[in-house]
Phi, psi and omega in degrees: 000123177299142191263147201306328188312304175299340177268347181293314210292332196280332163297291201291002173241016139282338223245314190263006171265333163314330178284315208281306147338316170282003166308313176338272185318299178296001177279313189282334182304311184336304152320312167103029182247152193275181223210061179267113186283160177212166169304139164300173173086235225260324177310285187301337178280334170294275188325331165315293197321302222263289174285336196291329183270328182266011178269347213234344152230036162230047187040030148241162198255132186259154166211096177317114191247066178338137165181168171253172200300337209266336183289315178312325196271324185297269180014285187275337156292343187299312209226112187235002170259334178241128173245142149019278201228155198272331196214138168239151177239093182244177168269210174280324186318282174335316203269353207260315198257355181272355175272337213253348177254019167066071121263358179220139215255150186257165168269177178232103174320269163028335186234025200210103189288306178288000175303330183275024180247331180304119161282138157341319187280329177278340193254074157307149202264351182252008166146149181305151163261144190257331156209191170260116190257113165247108227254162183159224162280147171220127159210201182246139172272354178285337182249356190231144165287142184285111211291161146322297183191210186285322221290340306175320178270331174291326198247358198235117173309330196260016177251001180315145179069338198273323166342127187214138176233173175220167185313207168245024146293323190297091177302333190281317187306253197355264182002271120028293183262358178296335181277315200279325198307334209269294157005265193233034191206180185280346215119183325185317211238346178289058206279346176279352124327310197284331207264347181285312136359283191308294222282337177272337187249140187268330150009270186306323222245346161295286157311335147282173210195133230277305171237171155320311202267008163286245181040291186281297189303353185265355170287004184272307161314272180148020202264310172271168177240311198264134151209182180286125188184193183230186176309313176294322194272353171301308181265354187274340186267322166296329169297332199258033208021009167312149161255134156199176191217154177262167160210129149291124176294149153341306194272359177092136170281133188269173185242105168253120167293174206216111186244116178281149192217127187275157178292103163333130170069012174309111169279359171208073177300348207278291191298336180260028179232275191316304193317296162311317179294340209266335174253022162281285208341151176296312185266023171268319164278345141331321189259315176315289188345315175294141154332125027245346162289293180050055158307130149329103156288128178269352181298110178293048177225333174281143198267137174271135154296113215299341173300296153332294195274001181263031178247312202204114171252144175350315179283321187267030171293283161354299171269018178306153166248135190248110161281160189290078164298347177273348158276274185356306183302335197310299160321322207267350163307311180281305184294356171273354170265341192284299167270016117304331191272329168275327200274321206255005175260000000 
């Protein structure tokens, strides 16, 4: 199991790939092309793959820029007159603290050909949602029984050493323990339950690891069997011929919508509206439904794939559950020095 010495090492060549990485936006800015960040991995090949010919024939040059949530928004404080990226792609957490600090603008449905293809729940007034992130368990089933829920990783010998967590950068974490806290706390915010976990097992602590996508490479290995994750990262490990399976916990799976959002100070507002259209299009969430993405489509004209509706089908869209990220934010700077300040200890 990898040990914490190694995930610090493993920040500083995340650190220095980030650097290396912000190199993009300014090749494409350089250029005059629009600048759309996306999740690294399966995200970013797709969306490359994919949105880049119909954005480029609706006369414009796209140029896909990998980051993570939290890297997009430092990004773009960095710089709020010229910013980073013309468009960002978050959840709510995210999406919470880029309105309160005035980066991202709401839009005019009006320009947007596919918004009436949009359920309601999808027509954000700060950017369209392009899927549903639905989070839970991921393990392997050749080396683990298939857990119940959370409570189930703490207490059963048999995920012992096998376990794998990552910080509260991480939106599936904070889910995740936001679910354990309610667990073996008081609620949603009793996170000194969550952090007392840690703290009794060196295991547990042990098992942590910087990102999803470390994560995903020590399941690869075979080092891990179980971590906190999604319907995506489930299909994108099935593409690699791995077996693994999802499980929606006992206590329920939370949900994060996934929103493209224009840039406060954008200079190619024209491209980032195709740009939106293009990862609306039917036959663009069409082809995401497929392995190694397998995105939730929100355009209601794409048919769900039985893989797709045996997670989440069009009628249970309504009831999804959304945790309070405008409380959750409130926090989460502290729990993320609290648990750090535990993992390095």
């Amino acid at each position: 199991m990898t040990d914490f010495r190694l995930n610090r090492r493993m920040f500083g060549l995340l650190a220095a790939g980030a650097a290396a990485s912000s190199l993009l936006p300014s090749m494409a800015r350089a250029s005059g092309g629009l600048v759309a960040a996306t999740f690294p991995g399966s995200w970013e090949d797709a969306y490359r793959s994919v949105l880049t010919p119909l954005v480029k024939a609706a006369g414009y040059d796209l140029t896909v820029a990998p980051a993570l949530s939290q890297d997009q928004l430092t990004k773009v404080m960095a710089s709020p007159g010229a910013p980073a990226f013309d468009t960002l792609l978050i959840s709510p957490g995210q999406m919470a603290t880029a309105i309160e600090h005035d980066l991202i603008v709401k839009i005019d449905p009006t320009r947007l050909k596919n918004w009436s293809k949009l359920a309601p729940a999808f027509q954000g007034e700060y950017g369209p949602t392009v899927t549903v992130q639905i989070d839970g368990i991921v393990y392997n089933p050749d080396l683990v029984p298939k857990p119940k829920g959370y409570r189930d990783l703490f207490e059963n010998p048999a995920y012992a050493g096998l376990v794998s967590w990552t910080g509260f950068d991480s939106n599936t974490a904070v889910m995740a323990y936001t679910q354990i806290a309610k667990i073996f706390g008081t609620g949603p915010e009793d996170m000194d339950a969550v952090f007392k976990l840690f703290k009794d097992s060196a295991d547990l602590r042990a098992g942590v690891t910087d990102t999803t996508n470390h994560q995903m490479a020590l399941y690869q290995q075979g080092e891990i069997a179980v971590f906190m994750g999604s319907t995506n990262n489930v299909a994108h490990l099935k593409s690699l011929g791995l077996n693994a399976d999802f499980v929606q916990p006992e206590t329920g799976s939370p949900a994060s919508p996934v929103n493209i959002h224009l840039t406060k100070g954008s200079a190619n507002v024209d491209a980032a509206y195709a740009y939106m259209d293009a990862a609306l299009d039917a036959g663009a969430q069409a082809t995401f439904q497929s392995p190694p993405t397998e995105m939730f489509p929100t355009n209601a004209d794409v048919e769900l794939t039985p893989n797709i509706s045996s997670v989440l089908t069009r009628d249970q869209v309504a009831g999804l559950a959304y945790p309070d990220w405008v409380s959750i934010n409130k926090y989460r700077d502290e729990w993320t020095s609290t648990f750090i300040a535990l993992i390095a200890s």
